[in-house]
BATI-376405 format. One record per residue (C-alpha): residue number from 1; x, y, z. Coordinates in Angstrom, 3 decimals. Last residue first. Example, Ala and Ser with C-alpha at 12.3 -4.5 7.8 and 13.67 -1.06 7.14 Angstrom:
     n          u          v          w
     2     13.670     -1.060      7.140
     1     12.300     -4.500      7.800
END
This chain:
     n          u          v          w
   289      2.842      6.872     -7.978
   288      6.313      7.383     -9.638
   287      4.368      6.311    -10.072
   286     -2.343     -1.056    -35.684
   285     -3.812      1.367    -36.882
   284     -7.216     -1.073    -37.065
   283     -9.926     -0.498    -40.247
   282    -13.737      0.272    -39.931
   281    -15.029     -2.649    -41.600
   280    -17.664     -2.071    -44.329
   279    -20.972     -3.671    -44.349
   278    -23.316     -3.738    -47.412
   277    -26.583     -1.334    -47.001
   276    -26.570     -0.141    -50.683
   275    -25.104      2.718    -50.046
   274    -23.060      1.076    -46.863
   273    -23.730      0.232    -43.009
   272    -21.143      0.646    -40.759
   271    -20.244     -2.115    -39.601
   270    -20.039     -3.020    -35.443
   269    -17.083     -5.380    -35.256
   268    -15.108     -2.756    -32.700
   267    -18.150     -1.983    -30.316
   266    -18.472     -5.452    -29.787
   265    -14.895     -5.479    -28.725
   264    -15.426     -2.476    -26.220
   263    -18.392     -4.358    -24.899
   262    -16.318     -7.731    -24.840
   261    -13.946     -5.890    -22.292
   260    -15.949     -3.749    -20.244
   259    -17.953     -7.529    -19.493
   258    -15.397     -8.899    -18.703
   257    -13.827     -6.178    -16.450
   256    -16.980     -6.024    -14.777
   255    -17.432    -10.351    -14.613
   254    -13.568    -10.966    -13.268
   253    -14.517    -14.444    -13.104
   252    -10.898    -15.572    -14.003
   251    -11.494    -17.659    -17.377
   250    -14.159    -15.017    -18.069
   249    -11.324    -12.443    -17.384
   248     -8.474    -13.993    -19.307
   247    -11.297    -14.518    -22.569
   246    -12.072    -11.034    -22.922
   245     -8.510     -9.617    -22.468
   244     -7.626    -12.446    -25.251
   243    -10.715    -10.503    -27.485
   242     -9.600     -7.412    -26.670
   241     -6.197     -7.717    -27.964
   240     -7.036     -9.620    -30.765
   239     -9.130     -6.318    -31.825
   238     -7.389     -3.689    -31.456
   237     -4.336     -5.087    -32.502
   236     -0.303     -4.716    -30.764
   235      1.622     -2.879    -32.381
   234      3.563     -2.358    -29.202
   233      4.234      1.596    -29.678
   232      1.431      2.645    -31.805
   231     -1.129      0.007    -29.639
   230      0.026      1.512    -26.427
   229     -0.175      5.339    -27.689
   228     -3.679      4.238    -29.062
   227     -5.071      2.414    -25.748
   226     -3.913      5.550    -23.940
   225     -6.220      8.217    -25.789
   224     -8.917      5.386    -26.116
   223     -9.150      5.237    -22.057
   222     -7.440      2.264    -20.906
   221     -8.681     -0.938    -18.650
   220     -7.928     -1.497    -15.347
   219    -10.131      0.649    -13.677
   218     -9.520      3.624    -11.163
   217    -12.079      3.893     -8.002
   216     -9.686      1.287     -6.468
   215     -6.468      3.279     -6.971
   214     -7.787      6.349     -5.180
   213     -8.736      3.829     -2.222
   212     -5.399      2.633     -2.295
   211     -3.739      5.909     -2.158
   210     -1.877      8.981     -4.482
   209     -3.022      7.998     -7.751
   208     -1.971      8.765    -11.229
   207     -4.028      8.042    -13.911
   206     -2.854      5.198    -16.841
   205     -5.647      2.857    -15.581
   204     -7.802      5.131    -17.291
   203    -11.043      7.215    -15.734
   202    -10.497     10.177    -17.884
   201     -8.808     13.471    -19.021
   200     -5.296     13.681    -17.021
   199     -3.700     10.337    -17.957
   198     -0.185      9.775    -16.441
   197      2.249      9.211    -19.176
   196      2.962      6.367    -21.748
   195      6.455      6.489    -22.363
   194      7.087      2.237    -23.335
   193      8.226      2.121    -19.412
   192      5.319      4.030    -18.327
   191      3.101      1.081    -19.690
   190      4.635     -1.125    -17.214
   189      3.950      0.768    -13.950
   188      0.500      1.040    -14.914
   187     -0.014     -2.761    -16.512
   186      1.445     -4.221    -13.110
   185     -0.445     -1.929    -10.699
   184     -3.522     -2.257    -12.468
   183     -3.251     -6.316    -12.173
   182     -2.062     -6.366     -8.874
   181     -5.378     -4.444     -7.607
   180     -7.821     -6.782     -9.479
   179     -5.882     -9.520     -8.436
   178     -5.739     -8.212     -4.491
   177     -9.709     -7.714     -5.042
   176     -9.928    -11.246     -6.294
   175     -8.115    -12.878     -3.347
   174    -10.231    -11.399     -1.097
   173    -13.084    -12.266     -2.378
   172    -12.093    -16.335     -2.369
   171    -10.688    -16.536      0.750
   170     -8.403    -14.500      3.157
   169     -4.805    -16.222      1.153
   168     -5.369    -13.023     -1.081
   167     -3.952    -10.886      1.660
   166     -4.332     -7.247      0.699
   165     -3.286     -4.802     -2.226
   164     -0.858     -2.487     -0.274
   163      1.995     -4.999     -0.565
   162      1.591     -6.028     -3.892
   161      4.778     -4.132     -4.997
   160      5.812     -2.782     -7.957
   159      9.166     -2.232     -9.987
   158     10.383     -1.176    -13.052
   157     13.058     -1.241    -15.852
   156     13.220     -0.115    -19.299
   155     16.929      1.193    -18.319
   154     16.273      4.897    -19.942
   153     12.128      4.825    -18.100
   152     13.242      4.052    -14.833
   151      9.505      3.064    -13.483
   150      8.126      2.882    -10.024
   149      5.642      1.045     -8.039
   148      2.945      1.450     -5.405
   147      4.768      4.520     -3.801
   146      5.371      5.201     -0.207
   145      4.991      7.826      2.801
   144      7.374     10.119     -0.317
   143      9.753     12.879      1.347
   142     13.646     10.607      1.394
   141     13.525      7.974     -1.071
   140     11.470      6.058     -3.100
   139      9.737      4.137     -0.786
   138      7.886      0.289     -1.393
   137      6.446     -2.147      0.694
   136      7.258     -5.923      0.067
   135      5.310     -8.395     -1.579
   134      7.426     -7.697     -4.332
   133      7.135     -7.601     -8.300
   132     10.097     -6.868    -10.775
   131      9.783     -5.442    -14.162
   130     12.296     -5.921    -16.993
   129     11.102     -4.162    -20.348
   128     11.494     -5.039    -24.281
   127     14.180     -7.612    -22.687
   126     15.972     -9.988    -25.859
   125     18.929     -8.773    -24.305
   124     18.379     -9.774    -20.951
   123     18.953     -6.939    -18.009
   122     21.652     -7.771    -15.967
   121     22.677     -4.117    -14.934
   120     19.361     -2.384    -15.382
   119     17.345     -4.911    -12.074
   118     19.037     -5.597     -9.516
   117     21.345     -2.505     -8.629
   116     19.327      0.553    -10.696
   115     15.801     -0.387    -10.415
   114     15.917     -2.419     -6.786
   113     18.545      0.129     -5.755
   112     15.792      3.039     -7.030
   111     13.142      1.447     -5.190
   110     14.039      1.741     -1.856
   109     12.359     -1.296      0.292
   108     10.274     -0.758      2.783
   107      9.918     -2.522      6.112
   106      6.654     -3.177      8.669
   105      4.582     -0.858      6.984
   104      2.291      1.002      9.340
   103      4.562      2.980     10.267
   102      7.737      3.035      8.580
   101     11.055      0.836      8.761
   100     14.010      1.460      6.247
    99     15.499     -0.564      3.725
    98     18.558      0.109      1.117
    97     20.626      0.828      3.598
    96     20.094     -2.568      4.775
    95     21.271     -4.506      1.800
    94     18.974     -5.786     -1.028
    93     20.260     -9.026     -1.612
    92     19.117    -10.386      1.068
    91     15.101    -10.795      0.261
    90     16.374    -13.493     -2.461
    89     15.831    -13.230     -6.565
    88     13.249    -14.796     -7.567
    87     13.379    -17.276    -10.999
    86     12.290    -15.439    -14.102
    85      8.736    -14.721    -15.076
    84      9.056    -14.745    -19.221
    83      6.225    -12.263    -20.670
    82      5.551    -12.687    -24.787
    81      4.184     -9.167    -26.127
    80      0.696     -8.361    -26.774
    79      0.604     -5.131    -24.297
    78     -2.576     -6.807    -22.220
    77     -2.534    -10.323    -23.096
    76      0.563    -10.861    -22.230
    75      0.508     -8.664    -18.911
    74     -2.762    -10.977    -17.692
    73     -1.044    -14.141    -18.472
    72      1.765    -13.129    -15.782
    71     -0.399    -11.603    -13.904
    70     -2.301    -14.693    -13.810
    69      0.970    -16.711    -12.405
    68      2.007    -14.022    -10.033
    67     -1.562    -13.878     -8.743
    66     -0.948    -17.570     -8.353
    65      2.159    -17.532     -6.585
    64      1.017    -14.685     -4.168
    63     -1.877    -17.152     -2.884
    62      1.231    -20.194     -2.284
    61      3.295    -17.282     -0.072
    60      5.716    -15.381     -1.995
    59      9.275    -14.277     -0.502
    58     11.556    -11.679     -1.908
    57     11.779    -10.218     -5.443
    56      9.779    -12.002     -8.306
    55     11.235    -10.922    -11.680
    54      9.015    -10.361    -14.898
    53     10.444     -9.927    -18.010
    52      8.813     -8.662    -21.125
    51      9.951    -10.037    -24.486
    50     11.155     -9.039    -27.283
    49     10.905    -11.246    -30.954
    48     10.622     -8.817    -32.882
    47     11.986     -5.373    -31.474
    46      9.893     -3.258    -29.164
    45      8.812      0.152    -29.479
    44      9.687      2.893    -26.988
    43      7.870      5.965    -27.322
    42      9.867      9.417    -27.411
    41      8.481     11.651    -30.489
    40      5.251      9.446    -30.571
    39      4.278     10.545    -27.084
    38      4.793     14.079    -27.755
    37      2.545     13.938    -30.877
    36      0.144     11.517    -29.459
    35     -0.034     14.804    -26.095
    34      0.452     13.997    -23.189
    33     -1.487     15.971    -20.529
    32      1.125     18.493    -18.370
    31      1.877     17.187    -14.873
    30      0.222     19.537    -12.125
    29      0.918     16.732     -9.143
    28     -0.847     17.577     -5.778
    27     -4.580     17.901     -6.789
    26     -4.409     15.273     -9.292
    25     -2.988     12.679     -7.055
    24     -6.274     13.120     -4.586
    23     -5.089     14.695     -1.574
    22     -8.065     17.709     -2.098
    21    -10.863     15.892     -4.455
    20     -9.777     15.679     -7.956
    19    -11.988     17.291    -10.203
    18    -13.766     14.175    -12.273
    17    -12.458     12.402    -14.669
    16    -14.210     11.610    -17.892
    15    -16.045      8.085    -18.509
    14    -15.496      6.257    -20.964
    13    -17.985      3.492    -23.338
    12    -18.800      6.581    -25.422
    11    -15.410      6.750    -26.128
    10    -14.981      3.245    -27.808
     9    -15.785      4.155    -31.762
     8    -13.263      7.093    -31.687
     7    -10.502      4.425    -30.927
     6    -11.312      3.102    -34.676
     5    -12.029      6.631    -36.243
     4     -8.516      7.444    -35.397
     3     -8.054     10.478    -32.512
     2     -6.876     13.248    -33.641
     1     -3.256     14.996    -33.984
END
């Protein structure tokens, strides 16, 4: 099944991924590349009128409030779907077996309680996905160090943490580099819940990754494989799309992302000229880490 013309238009703007280096998520995980066909035979699209919910678990200092707040813009504009934050839900409820201590993290919190316990069993109906967010380190049981997030892909729930993405109370770079961080985490973990897979052929915020400095070679944006599973299963345009993506990261001074952003939209509008030189629009088709 190829590629449309439309999502044809932004490859040159990609890059392809390059052999994983050895402890590189690549190099340890042989997952099979997903193809639209697959994708299409299992994605999850939302009803009208869905939302996605977001649900702060534990404590958040004033700087992890506003990340929370832009992520929360950031998620809308990224699958086109309405996101609701709901109120947090408290430290305790996630009892001790649950937690465990681990060099260098101070605690870690098992994600599949947080998926199966708090999460799937008061889910809203009007929920297209529930994720939670933590400041708290994650494990997912016995044999993993620690994972950035997870997703239960039958409950359309997740869960990621910001742990790992530094202390954006440390001034004004700091801050951005734990936004940049927070907001591939959120759109990664996310996206697996409507059955996007890890992406094996390019730089794409959908590729796995086994570390933070893996992550930060990653971008936040998606290669045109990825964009078109997430646009088939949210319906979300092309073009609107980019343009709100456009106008989060100006608002946020996130300049490379911006300017990613309004190139791929540029590259959208370009017409194709005619016989008789007349313009025609090309049209839209509209971890566990």
């Amino acid at each position: 099944m190829g590629l449309p013309r439309l999502f044809q238009q932004l490859l040159p703007l990609h890059e392809r991924r390059p052999r994983p280096r050895p402890g590189e998520w690549m190099a340890e995980h042989k997952e099979p590349n997903q193809s639209m066909g697959k994708f299409k035979a299992c994605c999850l699209h939302p009803r009208s009128g869905q939302k996605l919910y977001i649900v702060p678990l534990g404590p958040f200092d004033p700087a992890h409030q506003r990340i929370l707040l832009l992520l929360s813009e950031w998620m809308e504009a990224y699958f086109g779907i309405p996101v609701v934050v709901e109120a947090g839900l408290p430290l305790n409820l996630v009892p001790g077996s649950a937690r465990r201590k681990s060099w260098p993290a101070a605690e870690q919190l098992l994600t599949t309680f947080i998926l199966e316990r708090l999460l799937a069993k008061t889910i809203p109906r009007d929920a297209a996905a529930r994720v939670a967010v933590t400041t708290m380190d994650l494990y997912p049981g016995s044999g993993w160090n620690f994972v950035f997030g997870e997703a239960d892909l039958d409950r359309h729930v997740g869960v990621w943490s910001m742990y790992r993405d530094g202390d954006p109370s440390a001034g004004d770079e700091a801050f951005q580099l734990c936004l940049r961080r927070a907001m591939k985490t959120s759109t990664h973990e996310t996206a697996h819940l409507f059955r996007l897979e890890h992406c094996q052929k390019y730089l794409c915020n959908m590729a796995g990754s086994n570390s933070t400095e893996e992550s930060d070679g990653l971008p936040v944006w998606l290669c045109p494989h990825c964009l078109h599973k997430l646009c088939f299963a949210t319906r979300v345009q092309v073009g609107p799309r980019f343009q709100a993506l456009v106008e989060f990261c100006e608002r946020n001074e996130l300049e490379t992302e911006w300017r990613f952003f309004q190139a791929s939209l540029e590259s959208l509008t370009k017409r194709k000229a005619g016989p008789k030189g007349r313009g025609a629009r090309l049209k839209e088709h509209g971890d566990v880490d």
